[in-house]
VOPAGU-2260 file (C-alpha; in pm, 1 decimal, decimal comma):
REM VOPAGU-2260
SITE   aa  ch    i         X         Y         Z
SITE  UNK   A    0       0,0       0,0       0,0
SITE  UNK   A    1     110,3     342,7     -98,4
SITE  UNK   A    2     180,1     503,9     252,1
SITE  UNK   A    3     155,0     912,2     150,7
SITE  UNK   A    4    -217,3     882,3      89,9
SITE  UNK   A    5    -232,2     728,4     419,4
SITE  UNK   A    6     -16,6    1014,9     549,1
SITE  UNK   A    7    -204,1    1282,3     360,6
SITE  UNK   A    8    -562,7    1170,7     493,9
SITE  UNK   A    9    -418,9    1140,7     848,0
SITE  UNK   A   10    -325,7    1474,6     845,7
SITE  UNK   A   11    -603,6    1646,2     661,3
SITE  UNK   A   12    -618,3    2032,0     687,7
SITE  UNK   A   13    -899,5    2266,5     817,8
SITE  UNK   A   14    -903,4    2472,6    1149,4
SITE  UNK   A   15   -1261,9    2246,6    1247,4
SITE  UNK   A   16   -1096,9    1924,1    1200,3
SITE  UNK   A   17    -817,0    2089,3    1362,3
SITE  UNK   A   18    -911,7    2279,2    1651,3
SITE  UNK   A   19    -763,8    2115,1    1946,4
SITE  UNK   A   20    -394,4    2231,0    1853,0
SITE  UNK   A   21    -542,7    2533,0    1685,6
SITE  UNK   A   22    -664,7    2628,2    2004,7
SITE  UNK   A   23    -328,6    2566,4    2153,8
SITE  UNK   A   24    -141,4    2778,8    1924,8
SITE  UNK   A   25    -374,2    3023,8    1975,1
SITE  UNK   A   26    -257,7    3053,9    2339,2
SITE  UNK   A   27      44,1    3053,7    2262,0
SITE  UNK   A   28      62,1    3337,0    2073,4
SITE  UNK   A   29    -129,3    3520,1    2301,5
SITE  UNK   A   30     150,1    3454,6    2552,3
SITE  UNK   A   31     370,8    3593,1    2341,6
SITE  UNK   A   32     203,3    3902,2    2309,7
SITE  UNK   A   33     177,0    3940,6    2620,9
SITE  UNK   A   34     577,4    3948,0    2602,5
SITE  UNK   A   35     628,6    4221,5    2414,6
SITE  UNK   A   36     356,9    4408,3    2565,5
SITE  UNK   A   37     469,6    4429,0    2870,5
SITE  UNK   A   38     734,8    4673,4    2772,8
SITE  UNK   A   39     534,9    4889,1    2543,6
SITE  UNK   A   40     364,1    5161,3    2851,4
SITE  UNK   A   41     647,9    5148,1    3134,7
SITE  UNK   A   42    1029,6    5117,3    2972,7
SITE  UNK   A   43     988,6    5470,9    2757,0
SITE  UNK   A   44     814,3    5693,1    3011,1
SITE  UNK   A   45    1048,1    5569,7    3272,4
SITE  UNK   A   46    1368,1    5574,2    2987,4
SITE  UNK   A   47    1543,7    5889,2    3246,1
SITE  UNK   A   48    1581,6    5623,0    3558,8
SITE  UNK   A   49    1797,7    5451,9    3330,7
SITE  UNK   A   50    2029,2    5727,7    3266,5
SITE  UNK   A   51    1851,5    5811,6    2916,0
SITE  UNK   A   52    1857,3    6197,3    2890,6
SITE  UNK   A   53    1584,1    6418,6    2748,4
SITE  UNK   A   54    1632,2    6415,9    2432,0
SITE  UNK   A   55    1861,4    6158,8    2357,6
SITE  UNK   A   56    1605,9    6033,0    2100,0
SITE  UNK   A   57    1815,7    5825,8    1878,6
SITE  UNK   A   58    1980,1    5672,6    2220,1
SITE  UNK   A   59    1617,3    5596,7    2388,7
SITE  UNK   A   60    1516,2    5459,4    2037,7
SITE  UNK   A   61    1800,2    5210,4    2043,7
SITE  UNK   A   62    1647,8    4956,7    2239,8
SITE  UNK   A   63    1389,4    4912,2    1959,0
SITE  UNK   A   64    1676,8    4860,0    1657,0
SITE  UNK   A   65    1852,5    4602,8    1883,8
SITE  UNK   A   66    1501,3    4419,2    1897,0
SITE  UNK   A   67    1440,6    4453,2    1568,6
SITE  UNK   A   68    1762,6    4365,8    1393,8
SITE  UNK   A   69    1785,1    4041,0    1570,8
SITE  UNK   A   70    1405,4    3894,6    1543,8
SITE  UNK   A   71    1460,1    4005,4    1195,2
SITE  UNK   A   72    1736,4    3825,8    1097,3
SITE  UNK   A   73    1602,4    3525,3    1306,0
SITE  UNK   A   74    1296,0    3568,8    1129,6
SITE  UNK   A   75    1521,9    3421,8     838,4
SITE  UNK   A   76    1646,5    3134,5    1078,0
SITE  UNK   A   77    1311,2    3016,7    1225,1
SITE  UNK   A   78    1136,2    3029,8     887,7
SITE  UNK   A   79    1426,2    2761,8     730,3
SITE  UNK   A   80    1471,1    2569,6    1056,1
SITE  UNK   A   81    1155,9    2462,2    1129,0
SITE  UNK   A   82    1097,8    2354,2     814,6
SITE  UNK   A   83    1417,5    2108,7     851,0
SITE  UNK   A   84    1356,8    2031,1    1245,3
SITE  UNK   A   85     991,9    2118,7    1314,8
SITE  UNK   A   86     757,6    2425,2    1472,8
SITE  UNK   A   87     753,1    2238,2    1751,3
SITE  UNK   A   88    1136,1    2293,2    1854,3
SITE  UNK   A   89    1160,2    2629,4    1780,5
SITE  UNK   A   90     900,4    2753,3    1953,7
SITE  UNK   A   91    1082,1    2606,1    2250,5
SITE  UNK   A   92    1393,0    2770,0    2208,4
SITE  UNK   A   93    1221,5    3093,6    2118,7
SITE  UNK   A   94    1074,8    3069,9    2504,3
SITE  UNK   A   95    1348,8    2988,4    2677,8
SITE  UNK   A   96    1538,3    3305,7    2525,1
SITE  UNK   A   97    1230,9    3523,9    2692,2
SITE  UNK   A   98    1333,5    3384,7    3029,5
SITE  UNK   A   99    1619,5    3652,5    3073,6
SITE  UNK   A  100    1389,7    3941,8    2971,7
SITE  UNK   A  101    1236,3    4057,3    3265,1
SITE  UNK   A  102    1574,6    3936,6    3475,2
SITE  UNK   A  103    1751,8    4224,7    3290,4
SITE  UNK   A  104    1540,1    4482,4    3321,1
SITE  UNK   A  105    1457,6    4383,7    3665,8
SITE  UNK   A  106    1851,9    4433,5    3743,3
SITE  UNK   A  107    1927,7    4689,5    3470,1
SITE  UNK   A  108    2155,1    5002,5    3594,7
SITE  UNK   A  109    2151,6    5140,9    3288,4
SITE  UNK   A  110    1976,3    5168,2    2953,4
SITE  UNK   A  111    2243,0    4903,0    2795,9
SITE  UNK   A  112    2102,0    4622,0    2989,8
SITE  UNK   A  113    1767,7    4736,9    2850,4
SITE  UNK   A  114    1944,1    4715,3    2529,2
SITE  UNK   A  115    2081,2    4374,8    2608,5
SITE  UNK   A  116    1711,3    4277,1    2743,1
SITE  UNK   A  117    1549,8    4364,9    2384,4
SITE  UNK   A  118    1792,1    4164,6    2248,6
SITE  UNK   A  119    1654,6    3824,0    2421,2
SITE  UNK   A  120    1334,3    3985,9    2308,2
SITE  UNK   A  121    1392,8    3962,9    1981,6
SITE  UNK   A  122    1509,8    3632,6    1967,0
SITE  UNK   A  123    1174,5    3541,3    2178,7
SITE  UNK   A  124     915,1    3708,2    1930,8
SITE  UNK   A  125    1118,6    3606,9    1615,3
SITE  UNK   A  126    1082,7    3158,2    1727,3
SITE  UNK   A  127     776,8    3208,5    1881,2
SITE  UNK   A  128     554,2    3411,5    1699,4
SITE  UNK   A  129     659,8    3277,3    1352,2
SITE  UNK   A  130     614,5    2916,9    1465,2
SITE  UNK   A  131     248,5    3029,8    1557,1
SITE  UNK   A  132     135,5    3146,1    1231,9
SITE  UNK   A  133     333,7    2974,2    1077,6
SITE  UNK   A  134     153,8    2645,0    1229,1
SITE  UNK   A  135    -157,6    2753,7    1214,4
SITE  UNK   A  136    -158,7    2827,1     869,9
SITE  UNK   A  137      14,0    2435,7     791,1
SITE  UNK   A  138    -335,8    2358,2    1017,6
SITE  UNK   A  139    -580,3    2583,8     808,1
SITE  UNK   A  140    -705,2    2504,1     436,2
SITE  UNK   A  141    -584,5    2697,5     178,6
SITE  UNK   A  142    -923,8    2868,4     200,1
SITE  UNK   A  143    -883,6    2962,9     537,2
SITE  UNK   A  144    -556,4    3109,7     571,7
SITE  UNK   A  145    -657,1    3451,0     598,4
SITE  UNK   A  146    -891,2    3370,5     907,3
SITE  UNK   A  147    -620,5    3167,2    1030,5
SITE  UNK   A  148    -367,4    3442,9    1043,7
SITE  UNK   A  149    -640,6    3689,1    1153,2
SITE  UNK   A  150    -711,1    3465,3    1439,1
SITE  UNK   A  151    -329,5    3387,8    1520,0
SITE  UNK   A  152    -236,2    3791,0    1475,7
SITE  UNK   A  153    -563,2    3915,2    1688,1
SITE  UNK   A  154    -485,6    3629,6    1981,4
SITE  UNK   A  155    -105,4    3809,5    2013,5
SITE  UNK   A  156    -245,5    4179,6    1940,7
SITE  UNK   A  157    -527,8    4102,2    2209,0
SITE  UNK   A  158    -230,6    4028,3    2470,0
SITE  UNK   A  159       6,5    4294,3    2402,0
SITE  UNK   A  160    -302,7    4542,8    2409,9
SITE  UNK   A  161    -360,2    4430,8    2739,7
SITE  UNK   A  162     -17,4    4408,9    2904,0
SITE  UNK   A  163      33,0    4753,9    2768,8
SITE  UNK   A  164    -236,9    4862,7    3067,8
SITE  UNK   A  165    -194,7    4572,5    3309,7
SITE  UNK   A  166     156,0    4671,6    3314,3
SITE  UNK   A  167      79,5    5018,1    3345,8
SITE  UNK   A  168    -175,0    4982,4    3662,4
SITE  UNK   A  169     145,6    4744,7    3812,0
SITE  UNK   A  170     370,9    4976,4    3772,3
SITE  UNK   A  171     176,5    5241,4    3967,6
SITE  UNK   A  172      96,2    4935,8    4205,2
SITE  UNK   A  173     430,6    4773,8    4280,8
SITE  UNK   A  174     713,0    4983,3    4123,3
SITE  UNK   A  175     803,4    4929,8    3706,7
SITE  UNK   A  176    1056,0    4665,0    3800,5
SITE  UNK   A  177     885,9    4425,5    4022,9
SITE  UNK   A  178     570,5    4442,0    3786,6
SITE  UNK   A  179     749,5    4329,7    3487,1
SITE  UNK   A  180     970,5    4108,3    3678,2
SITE  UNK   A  181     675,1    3887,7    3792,6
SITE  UNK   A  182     459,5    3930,1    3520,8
SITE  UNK   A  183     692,1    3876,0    3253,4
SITE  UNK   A  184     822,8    3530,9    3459,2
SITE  UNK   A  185     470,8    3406,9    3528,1
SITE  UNK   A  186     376,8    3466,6    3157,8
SITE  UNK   A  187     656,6    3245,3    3047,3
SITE  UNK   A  188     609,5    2997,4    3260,9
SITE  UNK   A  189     200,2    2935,6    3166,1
SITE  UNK   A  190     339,1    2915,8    2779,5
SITE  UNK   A  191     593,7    2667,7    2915,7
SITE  UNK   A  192     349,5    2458,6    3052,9
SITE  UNK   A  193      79,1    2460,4    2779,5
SITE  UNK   A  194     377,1    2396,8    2526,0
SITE  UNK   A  195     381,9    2019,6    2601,9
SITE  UNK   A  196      33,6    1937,5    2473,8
SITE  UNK   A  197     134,9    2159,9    2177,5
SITE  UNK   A  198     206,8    1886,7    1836,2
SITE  UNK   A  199     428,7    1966,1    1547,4
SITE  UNK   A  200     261,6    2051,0    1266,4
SITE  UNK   A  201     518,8    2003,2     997,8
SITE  UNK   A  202     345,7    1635,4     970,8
SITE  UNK   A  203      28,1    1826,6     810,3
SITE  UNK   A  204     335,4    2014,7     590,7
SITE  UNK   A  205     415,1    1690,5     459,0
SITE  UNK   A  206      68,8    1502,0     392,9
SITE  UNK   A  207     -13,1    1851,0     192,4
SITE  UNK   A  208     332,9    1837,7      -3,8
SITE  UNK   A  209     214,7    1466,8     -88,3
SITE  UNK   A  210    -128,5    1601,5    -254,4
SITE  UNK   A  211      63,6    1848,2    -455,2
SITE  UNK   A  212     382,3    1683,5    -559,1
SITE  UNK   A  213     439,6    1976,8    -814,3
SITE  UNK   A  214     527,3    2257,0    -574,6
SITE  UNK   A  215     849,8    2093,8    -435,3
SITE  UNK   A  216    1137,2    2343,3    -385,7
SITE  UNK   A  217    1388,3    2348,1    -643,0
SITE  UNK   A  218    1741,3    2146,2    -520,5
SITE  UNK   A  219    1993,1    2410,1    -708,9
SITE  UNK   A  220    1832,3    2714,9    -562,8
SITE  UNK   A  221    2055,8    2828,2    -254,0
SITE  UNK   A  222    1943,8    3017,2       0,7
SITE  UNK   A  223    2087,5    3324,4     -73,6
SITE  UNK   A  224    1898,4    3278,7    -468,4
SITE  UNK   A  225    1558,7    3250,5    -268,1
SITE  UNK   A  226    1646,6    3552,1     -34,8
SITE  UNK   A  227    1689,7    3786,7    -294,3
SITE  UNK   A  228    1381,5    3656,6    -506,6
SITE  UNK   A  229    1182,4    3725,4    -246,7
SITE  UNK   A  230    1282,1    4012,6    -141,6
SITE  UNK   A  231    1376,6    4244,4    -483,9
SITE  UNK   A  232    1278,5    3986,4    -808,2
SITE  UNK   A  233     936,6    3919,2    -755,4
SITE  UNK   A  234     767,8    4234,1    -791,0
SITE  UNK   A  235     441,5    4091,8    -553,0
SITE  UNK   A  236     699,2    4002,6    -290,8
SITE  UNK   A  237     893,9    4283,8    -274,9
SITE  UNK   A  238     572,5    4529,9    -263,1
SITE  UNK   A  239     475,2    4253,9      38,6
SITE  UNK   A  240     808,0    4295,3     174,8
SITE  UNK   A  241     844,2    4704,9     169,1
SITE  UNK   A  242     483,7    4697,7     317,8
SITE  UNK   A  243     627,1    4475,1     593,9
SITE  UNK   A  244     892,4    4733,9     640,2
SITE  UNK   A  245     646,6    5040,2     625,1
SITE  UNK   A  246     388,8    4914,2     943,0
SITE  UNK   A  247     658,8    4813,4    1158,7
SITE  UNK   A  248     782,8    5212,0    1138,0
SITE  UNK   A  249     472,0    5319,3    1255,2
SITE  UNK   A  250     438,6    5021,5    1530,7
SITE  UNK   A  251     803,9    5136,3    1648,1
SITE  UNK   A  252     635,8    5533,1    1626,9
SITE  UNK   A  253     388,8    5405,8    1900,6
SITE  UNK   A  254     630,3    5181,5    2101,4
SITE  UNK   A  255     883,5    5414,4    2160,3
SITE  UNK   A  256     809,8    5770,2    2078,3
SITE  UNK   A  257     391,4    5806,9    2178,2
SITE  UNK   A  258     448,0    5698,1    2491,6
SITE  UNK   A  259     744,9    6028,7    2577,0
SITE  UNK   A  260     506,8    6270,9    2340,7
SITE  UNK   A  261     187,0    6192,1    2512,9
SITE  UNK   A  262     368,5    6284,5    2877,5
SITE  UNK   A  263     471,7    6604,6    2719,5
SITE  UNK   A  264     110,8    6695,5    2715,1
SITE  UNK   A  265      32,9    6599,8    3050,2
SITE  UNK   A  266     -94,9    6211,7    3012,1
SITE  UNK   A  267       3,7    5972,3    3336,1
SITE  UNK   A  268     148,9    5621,1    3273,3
SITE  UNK   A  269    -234,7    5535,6    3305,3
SITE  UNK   A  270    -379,7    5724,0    3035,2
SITE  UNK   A  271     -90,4    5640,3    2800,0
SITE  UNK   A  272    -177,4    5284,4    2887,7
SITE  UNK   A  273    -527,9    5345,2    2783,7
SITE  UNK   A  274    -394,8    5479,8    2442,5
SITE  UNK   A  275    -150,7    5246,1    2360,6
SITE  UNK   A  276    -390,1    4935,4    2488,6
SITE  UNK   A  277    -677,9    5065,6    2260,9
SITE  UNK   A  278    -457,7    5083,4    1959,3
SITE  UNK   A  279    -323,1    4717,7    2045,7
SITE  UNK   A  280    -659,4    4556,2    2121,5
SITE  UNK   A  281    -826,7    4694,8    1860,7
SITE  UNK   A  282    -565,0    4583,2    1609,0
SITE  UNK   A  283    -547,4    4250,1    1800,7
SITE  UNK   A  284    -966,7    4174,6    1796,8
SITE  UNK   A  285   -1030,1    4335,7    1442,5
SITE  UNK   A  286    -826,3    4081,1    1319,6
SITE  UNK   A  287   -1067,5    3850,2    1357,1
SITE  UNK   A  288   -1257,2    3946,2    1075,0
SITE  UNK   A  289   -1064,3    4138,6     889,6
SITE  UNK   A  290    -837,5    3813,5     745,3
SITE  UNK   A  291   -1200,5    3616,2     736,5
SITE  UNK   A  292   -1289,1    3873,8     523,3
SITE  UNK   A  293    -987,5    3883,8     303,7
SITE  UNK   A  294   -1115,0    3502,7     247,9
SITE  UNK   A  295   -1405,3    3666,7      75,4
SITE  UNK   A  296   -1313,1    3930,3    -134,5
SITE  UNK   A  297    -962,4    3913,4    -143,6
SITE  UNK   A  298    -591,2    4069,9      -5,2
SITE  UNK   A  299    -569,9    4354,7    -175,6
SITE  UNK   A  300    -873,5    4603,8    -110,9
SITE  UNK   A  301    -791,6    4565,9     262,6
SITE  UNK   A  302    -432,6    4597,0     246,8
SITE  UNK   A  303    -428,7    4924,3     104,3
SITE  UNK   A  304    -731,9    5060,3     270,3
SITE  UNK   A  305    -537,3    4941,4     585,9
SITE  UNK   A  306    -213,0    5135,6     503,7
SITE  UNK   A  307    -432,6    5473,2     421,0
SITE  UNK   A  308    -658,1    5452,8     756,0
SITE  UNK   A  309    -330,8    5352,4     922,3
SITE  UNK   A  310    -194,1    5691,6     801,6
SITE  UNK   A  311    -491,4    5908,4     855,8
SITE  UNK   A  312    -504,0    5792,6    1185,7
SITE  UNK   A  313    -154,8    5935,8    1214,4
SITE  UNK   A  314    -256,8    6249,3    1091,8
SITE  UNK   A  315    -521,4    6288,6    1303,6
SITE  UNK   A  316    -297,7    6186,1    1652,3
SITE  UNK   A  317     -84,0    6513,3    1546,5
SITE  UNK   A  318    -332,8    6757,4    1486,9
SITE  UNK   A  319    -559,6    6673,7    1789,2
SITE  UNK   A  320    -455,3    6717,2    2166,9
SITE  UNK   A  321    -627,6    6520,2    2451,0
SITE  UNK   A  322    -719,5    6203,1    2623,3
SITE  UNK   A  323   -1062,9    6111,6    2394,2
SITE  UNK   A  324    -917,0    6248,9    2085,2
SITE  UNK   A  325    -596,2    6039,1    2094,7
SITE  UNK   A  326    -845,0    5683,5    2244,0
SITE  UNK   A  327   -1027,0    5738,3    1913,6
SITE  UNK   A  328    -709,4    5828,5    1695,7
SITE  UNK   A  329    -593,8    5486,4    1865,8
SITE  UNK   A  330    -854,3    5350,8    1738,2
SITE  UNK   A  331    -865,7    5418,7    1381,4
SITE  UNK   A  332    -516,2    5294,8    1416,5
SITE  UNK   A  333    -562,7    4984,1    1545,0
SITE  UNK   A  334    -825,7    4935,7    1271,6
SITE  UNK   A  335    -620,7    5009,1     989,2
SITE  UNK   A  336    -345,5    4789,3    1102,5
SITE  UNK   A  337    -580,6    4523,5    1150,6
SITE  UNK   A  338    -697,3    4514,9     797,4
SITE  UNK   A  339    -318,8    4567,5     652,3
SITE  UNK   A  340    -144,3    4312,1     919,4
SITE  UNK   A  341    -277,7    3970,1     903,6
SITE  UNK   A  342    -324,0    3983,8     539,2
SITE  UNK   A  343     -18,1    4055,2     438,1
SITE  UNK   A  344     156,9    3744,0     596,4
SITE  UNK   A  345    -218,4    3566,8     400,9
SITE  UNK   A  346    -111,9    3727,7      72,8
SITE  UNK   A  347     305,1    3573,8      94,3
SITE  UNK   A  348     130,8    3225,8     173,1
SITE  UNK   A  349    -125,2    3269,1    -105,8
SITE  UNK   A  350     143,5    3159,9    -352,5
SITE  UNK   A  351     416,1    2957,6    -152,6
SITE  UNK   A  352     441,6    2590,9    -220,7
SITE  UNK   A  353     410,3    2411,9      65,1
SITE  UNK   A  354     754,3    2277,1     162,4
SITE  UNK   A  355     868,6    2627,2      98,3
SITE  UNK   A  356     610,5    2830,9     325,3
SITE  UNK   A  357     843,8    2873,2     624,7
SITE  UNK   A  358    1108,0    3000,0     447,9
SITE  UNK   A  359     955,2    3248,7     232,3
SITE  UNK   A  360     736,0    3377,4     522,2
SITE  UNK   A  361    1081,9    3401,3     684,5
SITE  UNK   A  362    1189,4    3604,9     451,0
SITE  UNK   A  363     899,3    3848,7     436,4
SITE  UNK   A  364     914,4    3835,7     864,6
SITE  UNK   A  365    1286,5    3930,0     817,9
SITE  UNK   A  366    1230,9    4281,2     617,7
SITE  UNK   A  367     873,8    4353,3     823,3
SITE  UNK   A  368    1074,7    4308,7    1175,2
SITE  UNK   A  369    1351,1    4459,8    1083,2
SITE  UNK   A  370    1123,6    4808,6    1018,5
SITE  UNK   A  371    1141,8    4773,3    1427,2
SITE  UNK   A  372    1529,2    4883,1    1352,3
SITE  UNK   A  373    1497,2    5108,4    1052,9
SITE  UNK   A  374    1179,4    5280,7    1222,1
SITE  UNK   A  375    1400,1    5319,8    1545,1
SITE  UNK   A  376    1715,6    5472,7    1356,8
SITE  UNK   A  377    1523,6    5716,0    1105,0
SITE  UNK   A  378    1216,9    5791,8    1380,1
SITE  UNK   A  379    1527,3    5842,4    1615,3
SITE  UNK   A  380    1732,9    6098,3    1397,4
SITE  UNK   A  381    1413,0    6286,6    1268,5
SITE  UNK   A  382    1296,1    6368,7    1648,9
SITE  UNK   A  383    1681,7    6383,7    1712,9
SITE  UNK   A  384    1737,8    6649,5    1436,0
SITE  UNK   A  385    1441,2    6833,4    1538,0
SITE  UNK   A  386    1424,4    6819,6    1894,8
SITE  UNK   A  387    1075,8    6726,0    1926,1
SITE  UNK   A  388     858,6    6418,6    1842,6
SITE  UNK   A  389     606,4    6580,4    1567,9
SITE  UNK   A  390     833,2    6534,6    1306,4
SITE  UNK   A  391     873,9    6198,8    1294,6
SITE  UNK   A  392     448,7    6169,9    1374,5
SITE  UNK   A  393     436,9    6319,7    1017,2
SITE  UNK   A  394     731,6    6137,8     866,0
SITE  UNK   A  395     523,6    5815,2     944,2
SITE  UNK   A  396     205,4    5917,1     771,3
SITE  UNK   A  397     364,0    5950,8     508,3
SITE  UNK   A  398     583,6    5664,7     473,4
SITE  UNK   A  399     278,6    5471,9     534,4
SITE  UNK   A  400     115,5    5630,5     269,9
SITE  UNK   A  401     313,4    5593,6      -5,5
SITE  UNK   A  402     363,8    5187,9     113,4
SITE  UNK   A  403     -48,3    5142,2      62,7
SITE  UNK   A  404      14,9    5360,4    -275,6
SITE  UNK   A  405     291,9    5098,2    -392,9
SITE  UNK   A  406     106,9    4770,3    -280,4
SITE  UNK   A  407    -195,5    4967,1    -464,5
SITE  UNK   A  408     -13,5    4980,7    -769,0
SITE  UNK   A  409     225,1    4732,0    -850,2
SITE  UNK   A  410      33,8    4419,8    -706,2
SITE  UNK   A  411    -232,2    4203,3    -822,5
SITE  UNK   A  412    -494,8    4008,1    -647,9
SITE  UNK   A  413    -341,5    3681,7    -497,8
SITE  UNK   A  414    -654,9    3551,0    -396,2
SITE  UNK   A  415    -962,0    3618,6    -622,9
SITE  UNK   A  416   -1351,6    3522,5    -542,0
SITE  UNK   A  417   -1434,9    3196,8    -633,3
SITE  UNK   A  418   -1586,7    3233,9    -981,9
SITE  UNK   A  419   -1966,9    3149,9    -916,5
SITE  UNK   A  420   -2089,4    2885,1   -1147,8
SITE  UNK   A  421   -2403,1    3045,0   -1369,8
SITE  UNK   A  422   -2756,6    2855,3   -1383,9
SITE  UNK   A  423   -2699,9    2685,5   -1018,6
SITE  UNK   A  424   -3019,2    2794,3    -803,5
């Protein structure tokens, strides 16, 4: 008997049939953004107790190009490991890095530890959170990976939304150190736990391969050949990639930067909480329709109406001043991310042959992640330059602009309606 139709219908694909250890990797990505979360109200307004001076932009903004320089270039590593060793072992290594996180800021006596601390975070978000999507989507059908990303993206949007403010009422609570120290440990050590029912999912990889025999990778193509193909040959790639680039900018605007311009008009580490936690939950929960709906009627209309709410909502955080204002600019910034984010990473799967997917989503994760460190350096030397944050508020809008105008222009649909068959009632 021929075993890989055996293997194929053992492993047969849909997030139904799957849900068990689609629920699990749901929780585990919410874990993880929880992670990064954390860090997103206190480390920036309390930047000074670590010896960062005001001002010292491009030094405070540091922290955010050591993350992302490493979780992009891991992005690279995960996406090409796991598909020779498994999700499964990955996603373990990627959670034992997070283990030193709160440690280091915990004993931190100076912003380089914070430095060194990002560092660990990086290598944390880049194994985790790709093995997550990048599971769930070897779990979904190939007409379900939109709501599949959506579901994996809102899950870890949800929890970094809502460490943003726990951490935040902690902080005021306990003292910024002791509140991420325990909550960043205990987080860990859930994900740790729920990891062992967690199954590798590179079996349902393999049983898919086996149904489409045609889309195996090509044996003379080297890495570096399939790095740059992705990222500057293909035309639909690269437009995916520079889009990656262009949201992580603004994500790194709100990280670092909102949280120092919204004390300069008065906000407490509450209120910023609020702000930031709105923009993160919103993104996190609108997710969960906005990839099912890219199911429907395709990628493209809500990745570029994503990129130009994402920018209006930009616009409108630097023209308006106050607490309701900037919840409801949050808002329409969450939303727009939430129709850009998840189905983006739906789009680059779209079109990847199976044994492939890791590594090409790798390769898109490695230029969106590493928009943490060119958003840090050029955010950085804008408000640097200029001595104040508005500057690089408008710099954003427009980079994020002209990303929705080039993913608007130079891409076509990669995943049209079904065509409806005429003269069925």
């Amino acid at each position: 008997m021929n075993p890989v139709p055996a293997a194929a219908g053992a492993y047969q694909r849909g997030i139904a049939r799957n849900r068990g250890q689609f629920v699990l990797q749901t929780s585990q990505v919410f874990f993880v953004g929880l992670v990064i979360g954390m860090e997103r109200t206190v480390l920036p307004s309390l930047a000074h107790n670590f010896g960062v001076t005001k001002g010292a932009f491009l030094f405070l903004a540091s922290f955010a190009i050591s993350f992302g320089l490493v979780k992009g270039v891991l992005n690279l590593v995960a996406g090409s490991l796991s598909d020779r060793i498994g999700r499964k072992r990955v996603l373990l290594i990627g959670w034992i890095a997070g283990i030193p996180i709160p440690l280091l800021i915990f004993f931190a006596p100076n912003w380089w530890w914070i430095i060194a601390a990002n560092i660990f975070l990086g290598i944390n978000q880049a194994f985790t959170w790709t093995m997550t999507v990048t599971s769930q989507i070897d779990l979904a059908s190939s007409r379900q990976r939109g709501l599949a990303v959506g579901i994996n993206e809102a899950a870890g949007y949800v929890g970094m939304g809502l460490a943003g403010l726990a951490t935040g009422y902690l902080a005021v609570l306990y003292g910024p150190r002791w509140a991420l120290l325990f909550f960043g440990l205990g987080v860990i050590l859930i994900a740790l736990v729920l990891l062992v029912r967690v199954r590798d999912t590179i079996a349902w990889v393999h049983a898919e391969h086996a149904t489409h025999p045609v889309s195996a990778p090509s044996a003379s193509a080297g890495w570096m050949h399939g790095f740059i193909d992705v990222s500057f040959r293909n035309p639909r790639y690269r437009a995916f990639c520079q889009a990656g680039v262009a949201n992580k900018v603004a994500d790194t605007l709100v990280w670092v930067l909102f949280p120092l311009y919204f004390l300069q008009h008065t906000m407490g580490m509450v209120a910023i909480g609020w702000i930031t936690g709105v923009y993160g939950a919103v993104w996190g929960l609108s997710q969960l329709w906005t990839g099912h709906l890219a199911d429907r009627i395709g990628r493209k209309i809500p990745i570029v109406s994503g990129f130009f709410l994402l920018s209006a909502g930009l616009v409108a955080t630097a023209l308006v001043q106050g607490f309701v204002l900037w919840i409801s600019t949050a808002l329409i910034m969450g939303l727009g991310m939430a129709l850009l984010y998840p189905n983006l990473v739906a789009a680059m799967s779209d079109t990847a042959p199976p044994l492939e997917r890791g590594r090409i989503l790798g390769v898109y994760r490695y230029w969106r992640d590493t928009g943490y460190a060119i958003g840090g350096l050029l955010l950085g030397l804008v408000a640097q330059w200029s001595n104040e944050i508005l500057p690089a508020i408008w710099a954003t809008a427009g980079i994020v602009a002209l990303s929705g105008l080039w993913v608007a222009l130079a891409v076509k649909e990669t995943h049209p309606r079904p065509v409806q068959k005429k003269g069925n009632v």
